[in-house]
Every structure is written in structure tokens, then in C-alpha cells.
N, C-alpha and C positions, 0 to 999 in steps of 0.2 A: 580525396577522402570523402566519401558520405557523409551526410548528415540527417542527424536523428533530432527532430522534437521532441524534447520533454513535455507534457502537456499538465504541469503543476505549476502554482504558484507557495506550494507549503517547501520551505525551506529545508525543512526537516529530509523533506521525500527527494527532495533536488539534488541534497547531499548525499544520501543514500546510493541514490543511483548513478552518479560522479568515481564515489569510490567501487561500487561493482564493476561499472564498464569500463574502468579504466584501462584494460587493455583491448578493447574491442577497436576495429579499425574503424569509426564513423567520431565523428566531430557531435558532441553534443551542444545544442542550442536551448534557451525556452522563449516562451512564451514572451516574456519582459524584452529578452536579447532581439524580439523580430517583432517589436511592435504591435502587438495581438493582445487585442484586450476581449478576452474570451469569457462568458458567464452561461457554462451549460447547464440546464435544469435537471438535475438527477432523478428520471422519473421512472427511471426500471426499478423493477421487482428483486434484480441480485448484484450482487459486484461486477459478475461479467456484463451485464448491459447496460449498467451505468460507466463502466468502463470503456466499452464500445461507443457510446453517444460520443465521448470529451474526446475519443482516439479520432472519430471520424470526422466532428465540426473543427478541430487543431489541423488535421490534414486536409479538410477543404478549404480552411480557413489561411494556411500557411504554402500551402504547395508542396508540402516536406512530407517524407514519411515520419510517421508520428508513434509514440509511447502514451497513455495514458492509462492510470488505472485507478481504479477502487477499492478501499479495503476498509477493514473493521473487525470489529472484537463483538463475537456471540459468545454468550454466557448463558450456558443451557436453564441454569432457575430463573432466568425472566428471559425463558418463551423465545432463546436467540438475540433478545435484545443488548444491545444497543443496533446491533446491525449494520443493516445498508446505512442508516440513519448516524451512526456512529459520531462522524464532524458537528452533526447537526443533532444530538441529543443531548437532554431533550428538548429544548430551542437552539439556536443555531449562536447564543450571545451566552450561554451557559460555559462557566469554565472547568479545565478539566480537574481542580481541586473541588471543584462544585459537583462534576461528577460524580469522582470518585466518592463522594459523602452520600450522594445516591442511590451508589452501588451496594456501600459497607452497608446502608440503612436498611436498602431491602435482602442483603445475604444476611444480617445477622443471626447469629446463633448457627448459622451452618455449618457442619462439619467439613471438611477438602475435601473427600470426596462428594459433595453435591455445589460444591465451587466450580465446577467444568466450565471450560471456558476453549476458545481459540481465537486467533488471529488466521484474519481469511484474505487475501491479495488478488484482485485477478487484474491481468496485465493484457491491452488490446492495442495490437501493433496493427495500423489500419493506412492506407496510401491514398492520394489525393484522386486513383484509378477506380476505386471501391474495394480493393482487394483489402482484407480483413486477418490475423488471426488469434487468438484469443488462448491464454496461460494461464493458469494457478497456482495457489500452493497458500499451505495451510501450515499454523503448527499447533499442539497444542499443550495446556495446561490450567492450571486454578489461576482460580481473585485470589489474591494476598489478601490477608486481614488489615494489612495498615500500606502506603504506599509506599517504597525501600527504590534509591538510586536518581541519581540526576544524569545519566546518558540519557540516549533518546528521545522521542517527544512524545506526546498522545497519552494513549492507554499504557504504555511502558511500565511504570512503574508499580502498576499493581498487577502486571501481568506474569505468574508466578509459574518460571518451567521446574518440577520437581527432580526431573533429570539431572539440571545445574545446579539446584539448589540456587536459584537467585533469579530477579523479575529480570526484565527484558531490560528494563532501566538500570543496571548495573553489569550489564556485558558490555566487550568495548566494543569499538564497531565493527572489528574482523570476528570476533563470535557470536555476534548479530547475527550480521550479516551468512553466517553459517548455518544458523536452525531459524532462520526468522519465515516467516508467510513471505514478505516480500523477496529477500535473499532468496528462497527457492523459484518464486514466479520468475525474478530477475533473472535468475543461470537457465529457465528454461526459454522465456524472453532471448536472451542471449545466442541459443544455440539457433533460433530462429533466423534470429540478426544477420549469425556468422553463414547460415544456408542461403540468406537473401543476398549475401556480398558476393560470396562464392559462385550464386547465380550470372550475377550483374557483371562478373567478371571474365565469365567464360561467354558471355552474349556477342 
């Protein structure tokens, strides 16, 4: 069986991508499991190249081919922000109920429709050869007015899909994992994976 680096140490994202691949045929590893004390500096301009930086020092770094990605929650009334910056807004020791008191402070008085918001994932499958390729996927909806749900982690629970009627933080993980940013990058990630086996097997 193959094996795949995960190039996270956030729990949340470990877990996530655990129960997607679970039926993929590669052995999932991280960073902790192979000794690799890795500290990339996020200094691209979008999720896809700061996503590429972590895919490509884990795969030089490990010999494996590698998973890494970045993601974050743009909220169209402040200008996209949190952004790329998202972990690290707006210091990198702020918590995410500090956030959140941030968000509500500068939305209030807004009506849902100028709440817009998404979640942005992009996923960089990169080999210790140079070879590279790079996923997406987006979902979106409003800021909730107050925070609602203890699933998930992050921006979750004020992240409010009007379709479901209910933030990200109160789906379980199989319908998360169904409309989420990541969930989509992931099954496109996926079919990547399943072409690269498929390759390595008829070689």
C-alpha cells in the first residue's frame, strides 16, 4: 500500500481527512508519526501557494508524497478578510471566541444578505520529484449573528449555510464533510490520488 503524508499538525484537519480517505488505498502518515518537525512560513498571497510551500518542504522534507493545504473563511464586508491569514487573525495567540466578538463587532447591524461569506480549501498534492498538483473547493454562506454548534473546529460555528439552515458547527461529520470547502477539495484530491495508484500500478 502507498503512503500518503498529511502535512497538518491541527487535529481537527487530521480527523477530517481520516474519515474521507478512508477508503482510499494509501496508508495515511503525519508529520508527528515520521519525526518531522516542520515550521513553513505562509508567505503566498492565496491558499493555493501557501498550500504548495507545506505540500512541497513535507515532501522534501519526508521522501513521501505529500497532502497539504490551506484554507479560510472570507467574509465579503471586511474586504475578504480573515483570509489567507484566517489561523493567524488577527495575531496568531487570538482565540477563536475572541474572534468571533470581532467579527459580530464589525458586522453589526447587517442584514444576511451583506453577511456573505465562504470557506475556501485548496489542497497541493506535491512528490519529493517536483511533480506538483493543486485542488479546490469552496462553499458558501453568511456570519450567524451569535455562534450555534460544538462539532467542528475553527470558524464553524458561526459559519451559517442557509440551504441547511444551521452553521457548519452543527452538522455531523458525514454532512460536513458533503457541502464543506474541504470535503469538496478532498474527493477532488481523491480522484487525483486514485489516477496516481492506478498509474504506479500499471508501470
Amino acid at each position: 500500500m502507498s503512503i500518503l503524508l498529511v502535512a497538518t499538525t491541527n487535529p481537527g484537519k487530521l480527523r477530517e481527512y481520516r474519515e474521507i480517505f478512508v477508503e482510499l488505498p494509501f496508508g495515511l502518515t503525519t508529520l508527528t508519526e515520521q519525526g518531522i518537525d516542520l515550521d513553513v512560513e505562509e508567505t503566498g498571497a492565496t491558499f493555493a501557494e501557501n498550500a504548495l510551500l507545506k505540500a512541497r518542504a513535507a515532501a522534501e522534507a519526508s521522501g513521501l508524497l505529500t497532502l497539504a493545504d490551506d484554507s479560510g473563511l472570507e467574509i465579503d464586508a471586511l474586504g475578504g478578510e480573515p483570509g489567507v491569514r484566517s489561523a493567524r487573525w488577527p495575531t496568531p495567540d487570538t482565540s477563536y471566541p475572541e474572534r468571533f466578538k470581532l467579527i459580530f463587532a464589525r458586522l453589526a447591524g447587517l442584514p444576511p444578505e451583506q453577511r456573505a461569506a465562504r470557506f475556501r480549501c485548496a489542497i497541493a498534492l506535491a512528490r519529493p520529484d517536483g511533480w506538483h498538483e493543486i485542488v479546490e473547493g469552496v462553499v458558501e454562506g453568511i456570519i450567524a449573528d451569535a455562534p450555534r454548534g460544538d462539532k467542528g473546529f475553527g470558524y464553524d460555528p458561526i459559519f451559517y449555510v442557509p440551504a441547511l439552515g444551521s452553521t457548519t458547527a452543527e452538522l455531523s461529520p458525514e454532512e460536513k464533510h458533503r457541502i464543506s470547502h474541504r470535503g469538496r477539495a478532498a474527493r477532488a484530491a481523491r480522484d487525483v490520488l486514485l489516477r496516481l495508484n492506478a498509474g504506479s500500478a500499471h508501470r
